[in-house]
C-alpha positions as CSV (number, residue, x, y, z in Angstrom):
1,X,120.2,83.6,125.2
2,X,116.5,83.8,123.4
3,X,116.6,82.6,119.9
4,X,114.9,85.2,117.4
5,X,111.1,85.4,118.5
6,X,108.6,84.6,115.8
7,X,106.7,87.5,114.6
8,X,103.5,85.7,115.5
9,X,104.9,86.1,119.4
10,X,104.4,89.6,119.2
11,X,101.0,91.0,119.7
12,X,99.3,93.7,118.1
13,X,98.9,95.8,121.2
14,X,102.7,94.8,122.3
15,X,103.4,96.8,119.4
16,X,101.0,99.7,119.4
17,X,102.1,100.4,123.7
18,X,106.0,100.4,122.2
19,X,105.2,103.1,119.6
20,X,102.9,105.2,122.5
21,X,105.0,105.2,124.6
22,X,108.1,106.0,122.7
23,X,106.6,108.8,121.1
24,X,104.9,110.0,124.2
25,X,109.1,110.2,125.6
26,X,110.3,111.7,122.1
27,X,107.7,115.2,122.4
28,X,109.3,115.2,125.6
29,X,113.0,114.7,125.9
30,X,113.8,114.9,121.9
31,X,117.0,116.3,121.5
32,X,117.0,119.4,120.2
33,X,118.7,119.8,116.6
34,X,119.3,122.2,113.8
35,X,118.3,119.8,111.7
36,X,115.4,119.0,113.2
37,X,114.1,123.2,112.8
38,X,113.5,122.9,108.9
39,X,111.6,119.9,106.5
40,X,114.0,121.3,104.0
41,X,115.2,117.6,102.1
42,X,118.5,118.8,101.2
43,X,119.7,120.0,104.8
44,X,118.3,117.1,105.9
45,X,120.6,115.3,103.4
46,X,123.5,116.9,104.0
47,X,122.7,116.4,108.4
48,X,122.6,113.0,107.6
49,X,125.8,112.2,105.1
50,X,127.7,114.3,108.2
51,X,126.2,111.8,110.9
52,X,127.0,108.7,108.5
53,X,130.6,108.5,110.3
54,X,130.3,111.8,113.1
55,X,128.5,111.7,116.2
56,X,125.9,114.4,116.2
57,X,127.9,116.6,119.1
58,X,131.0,116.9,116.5
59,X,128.7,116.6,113.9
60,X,126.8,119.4,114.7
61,X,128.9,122.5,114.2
62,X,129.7,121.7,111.0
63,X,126.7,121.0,109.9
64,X,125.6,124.9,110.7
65,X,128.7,125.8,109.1
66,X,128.7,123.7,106.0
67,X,124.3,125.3,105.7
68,X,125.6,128.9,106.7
69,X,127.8,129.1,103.8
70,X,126.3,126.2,101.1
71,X,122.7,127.0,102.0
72,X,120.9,125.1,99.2
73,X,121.7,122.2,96.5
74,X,123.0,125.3,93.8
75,X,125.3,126.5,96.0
76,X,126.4,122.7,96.4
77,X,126.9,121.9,93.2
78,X,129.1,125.1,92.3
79,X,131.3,124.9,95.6
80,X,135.1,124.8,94.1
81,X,136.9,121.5,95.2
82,X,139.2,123.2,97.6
83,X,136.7,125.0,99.6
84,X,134.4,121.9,100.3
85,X,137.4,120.1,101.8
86,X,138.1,123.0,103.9
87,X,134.7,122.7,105.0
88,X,134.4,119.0,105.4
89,X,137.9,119.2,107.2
90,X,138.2,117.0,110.1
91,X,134.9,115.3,109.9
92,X,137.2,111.7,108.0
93,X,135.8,110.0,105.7
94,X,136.0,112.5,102.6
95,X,134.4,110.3,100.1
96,X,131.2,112.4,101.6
97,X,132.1,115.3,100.6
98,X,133.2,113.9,97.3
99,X,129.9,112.2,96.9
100,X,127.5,115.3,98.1
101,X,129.2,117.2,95.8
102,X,128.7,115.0,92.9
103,X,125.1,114.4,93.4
104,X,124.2,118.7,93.8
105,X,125.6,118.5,90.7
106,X,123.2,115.4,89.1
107,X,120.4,117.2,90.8
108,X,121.0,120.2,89.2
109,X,121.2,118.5,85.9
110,X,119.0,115.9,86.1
111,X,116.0,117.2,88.6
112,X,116.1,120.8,87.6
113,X,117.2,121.9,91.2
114,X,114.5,120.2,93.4
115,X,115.6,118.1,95.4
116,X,114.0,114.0,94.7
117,X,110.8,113.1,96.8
118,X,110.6,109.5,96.0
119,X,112.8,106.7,97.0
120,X,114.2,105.9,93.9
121,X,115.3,109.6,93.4
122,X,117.2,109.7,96.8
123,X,117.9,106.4,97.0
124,X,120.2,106.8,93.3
125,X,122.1,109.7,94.9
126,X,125.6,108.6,95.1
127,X,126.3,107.8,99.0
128,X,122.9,107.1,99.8
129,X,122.2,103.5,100.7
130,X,118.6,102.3,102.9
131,X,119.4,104.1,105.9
132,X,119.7,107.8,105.0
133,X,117.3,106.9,102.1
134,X,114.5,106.3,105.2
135,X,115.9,108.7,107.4
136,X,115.2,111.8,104.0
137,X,112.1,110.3,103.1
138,X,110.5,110.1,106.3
139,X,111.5,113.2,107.8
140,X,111.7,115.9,105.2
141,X,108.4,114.3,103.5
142,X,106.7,111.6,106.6
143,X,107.2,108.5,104.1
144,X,106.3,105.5,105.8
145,X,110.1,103.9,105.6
146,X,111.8,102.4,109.1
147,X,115.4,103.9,109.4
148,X,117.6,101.6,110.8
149,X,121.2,101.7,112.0
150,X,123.3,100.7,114.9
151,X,120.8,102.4,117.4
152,X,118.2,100.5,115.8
153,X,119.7,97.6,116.2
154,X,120.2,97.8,120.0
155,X,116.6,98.6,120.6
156,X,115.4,96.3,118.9
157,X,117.8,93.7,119.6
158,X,117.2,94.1,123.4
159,X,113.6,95.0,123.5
160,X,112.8,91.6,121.9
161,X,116.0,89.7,123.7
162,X,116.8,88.6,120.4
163,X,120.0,86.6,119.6
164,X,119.7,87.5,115.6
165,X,123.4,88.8,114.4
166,X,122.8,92.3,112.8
167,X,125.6,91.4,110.4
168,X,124.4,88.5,108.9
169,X,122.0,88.6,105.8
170,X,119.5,86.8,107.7
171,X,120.3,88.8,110.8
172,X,119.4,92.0,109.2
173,X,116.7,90.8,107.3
174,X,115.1,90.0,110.3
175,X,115.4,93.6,112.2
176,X,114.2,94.8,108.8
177,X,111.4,93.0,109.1
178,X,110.7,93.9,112.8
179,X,111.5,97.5,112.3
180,X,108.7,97.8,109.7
181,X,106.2,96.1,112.0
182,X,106.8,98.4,114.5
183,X,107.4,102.0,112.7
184,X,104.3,104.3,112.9
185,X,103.2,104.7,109.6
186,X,100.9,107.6,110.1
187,X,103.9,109.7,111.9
188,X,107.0,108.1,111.0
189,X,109.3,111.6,111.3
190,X,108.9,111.7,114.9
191,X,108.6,107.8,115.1
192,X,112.1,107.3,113.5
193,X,113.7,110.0,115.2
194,X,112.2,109.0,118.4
195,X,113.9,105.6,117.8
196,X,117.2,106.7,117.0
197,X,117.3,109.1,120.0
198,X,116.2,106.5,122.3
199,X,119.4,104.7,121.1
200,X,121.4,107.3,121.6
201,X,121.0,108.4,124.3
202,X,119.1,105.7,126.6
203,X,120.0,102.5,124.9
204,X,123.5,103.2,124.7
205,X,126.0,100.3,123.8
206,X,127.3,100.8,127.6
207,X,126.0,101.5,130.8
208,X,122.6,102.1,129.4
209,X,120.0,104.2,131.4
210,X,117.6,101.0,132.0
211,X,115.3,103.0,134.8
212,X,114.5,105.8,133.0
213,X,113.6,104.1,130.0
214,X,110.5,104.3,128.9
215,X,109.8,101.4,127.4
216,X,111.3,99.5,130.1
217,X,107.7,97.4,131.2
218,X,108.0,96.1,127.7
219,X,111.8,95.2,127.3
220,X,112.4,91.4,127.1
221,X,115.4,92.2,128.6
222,X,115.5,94.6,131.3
223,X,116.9,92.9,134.4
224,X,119.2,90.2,133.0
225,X,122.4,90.2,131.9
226,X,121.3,90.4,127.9
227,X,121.2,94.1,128.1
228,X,125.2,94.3,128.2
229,X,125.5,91.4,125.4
230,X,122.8,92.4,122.6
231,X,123.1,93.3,120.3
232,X,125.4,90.1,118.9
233,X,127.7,90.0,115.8
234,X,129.0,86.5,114.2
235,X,132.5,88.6,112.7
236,X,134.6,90.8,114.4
237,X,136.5,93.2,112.3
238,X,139.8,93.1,111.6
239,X,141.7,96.1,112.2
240,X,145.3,96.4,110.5
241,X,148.1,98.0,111.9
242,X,149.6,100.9,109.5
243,X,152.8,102.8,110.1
244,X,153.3,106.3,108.4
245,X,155.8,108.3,108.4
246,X,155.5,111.8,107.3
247,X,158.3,114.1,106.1
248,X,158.5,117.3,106.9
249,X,160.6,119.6,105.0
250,X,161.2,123.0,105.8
251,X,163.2,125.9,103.9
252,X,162.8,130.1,104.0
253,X,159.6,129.5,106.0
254,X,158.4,127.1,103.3
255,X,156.8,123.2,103.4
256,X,156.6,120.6,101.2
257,X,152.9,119.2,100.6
258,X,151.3,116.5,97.7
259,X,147.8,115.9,97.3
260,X,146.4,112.3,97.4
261,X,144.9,110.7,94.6
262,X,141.1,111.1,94.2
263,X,140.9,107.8,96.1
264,X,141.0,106.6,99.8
265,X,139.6,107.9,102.8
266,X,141.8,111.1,102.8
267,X,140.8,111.5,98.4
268,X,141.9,114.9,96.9
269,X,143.5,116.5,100.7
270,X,146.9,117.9,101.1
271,X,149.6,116.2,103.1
272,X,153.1,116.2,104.1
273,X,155.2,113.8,101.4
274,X,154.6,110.0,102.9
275,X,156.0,107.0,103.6
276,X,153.6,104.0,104.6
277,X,154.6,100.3,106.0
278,X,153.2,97.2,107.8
279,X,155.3,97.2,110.2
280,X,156.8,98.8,112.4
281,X,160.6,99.9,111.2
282,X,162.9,102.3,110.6
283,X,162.3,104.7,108.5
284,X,164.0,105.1,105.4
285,X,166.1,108.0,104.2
286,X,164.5,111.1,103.1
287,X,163.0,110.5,99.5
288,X,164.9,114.2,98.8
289,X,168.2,113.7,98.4
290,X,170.3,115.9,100.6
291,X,167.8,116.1,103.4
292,X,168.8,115.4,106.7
293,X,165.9,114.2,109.2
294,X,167.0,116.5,112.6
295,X,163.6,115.4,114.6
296,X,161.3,112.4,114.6
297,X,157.8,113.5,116.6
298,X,155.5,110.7,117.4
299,X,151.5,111.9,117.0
300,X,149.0,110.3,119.0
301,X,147.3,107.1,117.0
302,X,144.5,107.3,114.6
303,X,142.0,105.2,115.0
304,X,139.9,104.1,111.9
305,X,137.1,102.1,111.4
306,X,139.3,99.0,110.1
307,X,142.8,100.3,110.3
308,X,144.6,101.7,113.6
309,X,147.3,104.6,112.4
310,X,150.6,104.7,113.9
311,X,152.4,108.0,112.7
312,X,155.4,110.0,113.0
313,X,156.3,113.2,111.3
314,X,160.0,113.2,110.5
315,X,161.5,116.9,110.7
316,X,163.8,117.6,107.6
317,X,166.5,120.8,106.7
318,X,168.6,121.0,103.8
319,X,171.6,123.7,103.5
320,X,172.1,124.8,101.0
321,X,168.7,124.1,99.0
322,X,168.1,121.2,96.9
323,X,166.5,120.5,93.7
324,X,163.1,119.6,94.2
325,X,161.9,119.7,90.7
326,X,162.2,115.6,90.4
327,X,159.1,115.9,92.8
328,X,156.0,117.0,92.5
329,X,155.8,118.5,95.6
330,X,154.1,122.4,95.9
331,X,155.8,124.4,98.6
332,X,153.7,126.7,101.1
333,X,154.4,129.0,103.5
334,X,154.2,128.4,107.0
335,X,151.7,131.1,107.2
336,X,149.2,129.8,105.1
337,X,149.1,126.3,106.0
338,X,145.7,126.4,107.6
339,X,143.9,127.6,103.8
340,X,145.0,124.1,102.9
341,X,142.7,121.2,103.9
342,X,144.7,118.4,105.5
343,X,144.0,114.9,107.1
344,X,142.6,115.6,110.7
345,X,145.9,113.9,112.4
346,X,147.9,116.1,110.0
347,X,145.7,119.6,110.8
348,X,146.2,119.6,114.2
349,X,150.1,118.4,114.1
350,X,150.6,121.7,111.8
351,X,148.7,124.0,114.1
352,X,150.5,123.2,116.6
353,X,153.4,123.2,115.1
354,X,153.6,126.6,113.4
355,X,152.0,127.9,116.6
356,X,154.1,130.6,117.7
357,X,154.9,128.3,121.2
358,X,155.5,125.3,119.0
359,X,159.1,124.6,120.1
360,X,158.5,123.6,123.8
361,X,155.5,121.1,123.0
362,X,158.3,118.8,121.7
363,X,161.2,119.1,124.4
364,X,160.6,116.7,126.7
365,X,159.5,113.2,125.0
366,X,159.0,114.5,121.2
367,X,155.4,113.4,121.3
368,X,152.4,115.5,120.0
């Protein structure tokens, strides 16, 4: 494999036919997105906090929604907790909400409403790290910053056959570096999203579309077997195996729900009460006394960026009732479970659940 070419390799007009002919490709075959309609900084913001953990096809319908109903930073700000969950719900990763929510509000406070047009004043908005500070800047105000993320990465990585780990300090100081060199400071909107969509969509991590690149005449790697192992990592993450077992308790058409803690990935949603292990064993009893578990339904696995979810909602009746007070549980009705924001794995267990064909989906191997 090449080592990391020296900047000095490179020439000037290398460089200049790469941005050319990207940008020739992007007016094109850019992808068409809602977020790319408006120069507006804060839905640009909010398209890409949504994209920080979303693909943009799944990304994308809640993005009109979330703009449909909180249309500007105001609205943001005054959204009640409950409602911005409910919107966010299913996208993971709620810190973003959390965060989005927190920083309408210090723009409100501290910026009078307008939205910050320097990198500083994006950059200290809580959730915003280098990536979506370059993405704002450049697009909503054509700031000469190079974006770079995982698309980045790969084009880079296999344009210049380089060998450099993108998660090493020196690795990514590196691409930095290069992605700088090569950004088009005098139109670096269309330049970074040119970039990014060539990634996505050409440059993919698999079976990438090599002949109808077009900046295949200039790829050091076109033709060899680099192209399926670039971009390289030193670490591989560690994923951890969790086993959760939900309980489910049901009485006159009511549920048991808690909310999490304002902490973890699922911060501030509702869920069924839970027990969470290691390993894989039996459950325990019911934590309410006098409960009786009459159905165990395995849900499909949830897979994180660092944890793999194994879950199991365990059905529970009680005749006659049982004190619940020693728990701080809330009760809803079955009715109204969907005003409730839930974890995604949890949302689409209940709606199919309370569905009014729920019983035969769990007949045969009482698997969701």
């Amino acid at each position: 494999m090449h080592k990391v070419p020296q900047e000095s390799a490179l020439p000037e007009d290398f460089v200049l036919s790469f941005r050319s002919k990207l940008l020739d490709w992007f007016h094109l075959n850019g992808r068409d997105l809602p977020w790319r309609r408006t120069k507006d900084p804060y839905k640009i913001w909010v398209s890409e906090i949504i994209l920080q953990q979303t693909q943009v096809v799944q990304g994308r319908a809640y993005y009109e929604r979330f703009i449909s109903e909180l249309p500007n930073v105001e609205a943001l700000a005054n959204v009640s907790e409950d409602r911005l969950l409910m919107l966010w719900q299913g996208l993971g990763y709620y810190s973003r909400a959390h965060n989005l929510k927190y920083s309408a509000q210090k723009i409100m406070t501290e910026h009078g409403g307008d939205f910050p047009n320097t990198p500083e004043g994006v950059r200290s908005l809580k959730g915003v790290g280098p990536y979506t500070t370059a993405a704002i800047m450049s697009i909503a105000y054509d700031y000469p910053l190079a974006v770079i993320d995982g698309n980045v990465y790969r084009v880079l990585s296999r344009l210049l056959a380089s060998d450099a780990p993108i998660d090493t300090t020196e690795g990514k100081r590196y691409y930095e570096e290069q992605a700088d060199r090569f950004l088009d400071k005098s139109s670096p909107s269309d330049y970074n999203q040119a970039i990014m969509d060539l990634g996505a969509v050409v440059c993919t991590p698999r079976n990438p579309l090599c002949r109808s690149c077009p900046v295949q005449s200039l790829c050091q790697s076109y033709g060899t077997d680099l192209v399926e192992l670039l971009p390289r990592k030193e670490k591989r993450t560690q994923v951890a195996q969790r086993y959760m077992y939900f309980y489910l308790y049901l009485h006159d058409d009511s549920f048991a729900v808690e909310r999490r803690e304002k902490k973890g990935i699922w911060k501030g949603l509702y869920q069924l009460p839970l027990f969470v292990s290691n390993s894989a064993k039996t459950p325990p009893s019911p934590p309410l006394e006098g409960w009786t578990v009459v159905d165990e339904l395995v849900l499909p696995d949830h897979r994180l960026s660092h944890r793999l979810l194994h879950i199991k909602v365990l059905v529970c009746y009680s005749e006659p009732p049982v004190d619940t007070s020693s728990h701080n549980y809330e009760w809803i009705h079955t009715a109204d479970h969907k005003e409730y924001a839930f974890p995604k794995p949890l949302r689409a267990f209940l709606d199919r659940y309370f569905a009014p064909s729920s019983p035969s989906l769990f007949d045969d191997e009482k698997q969701l």
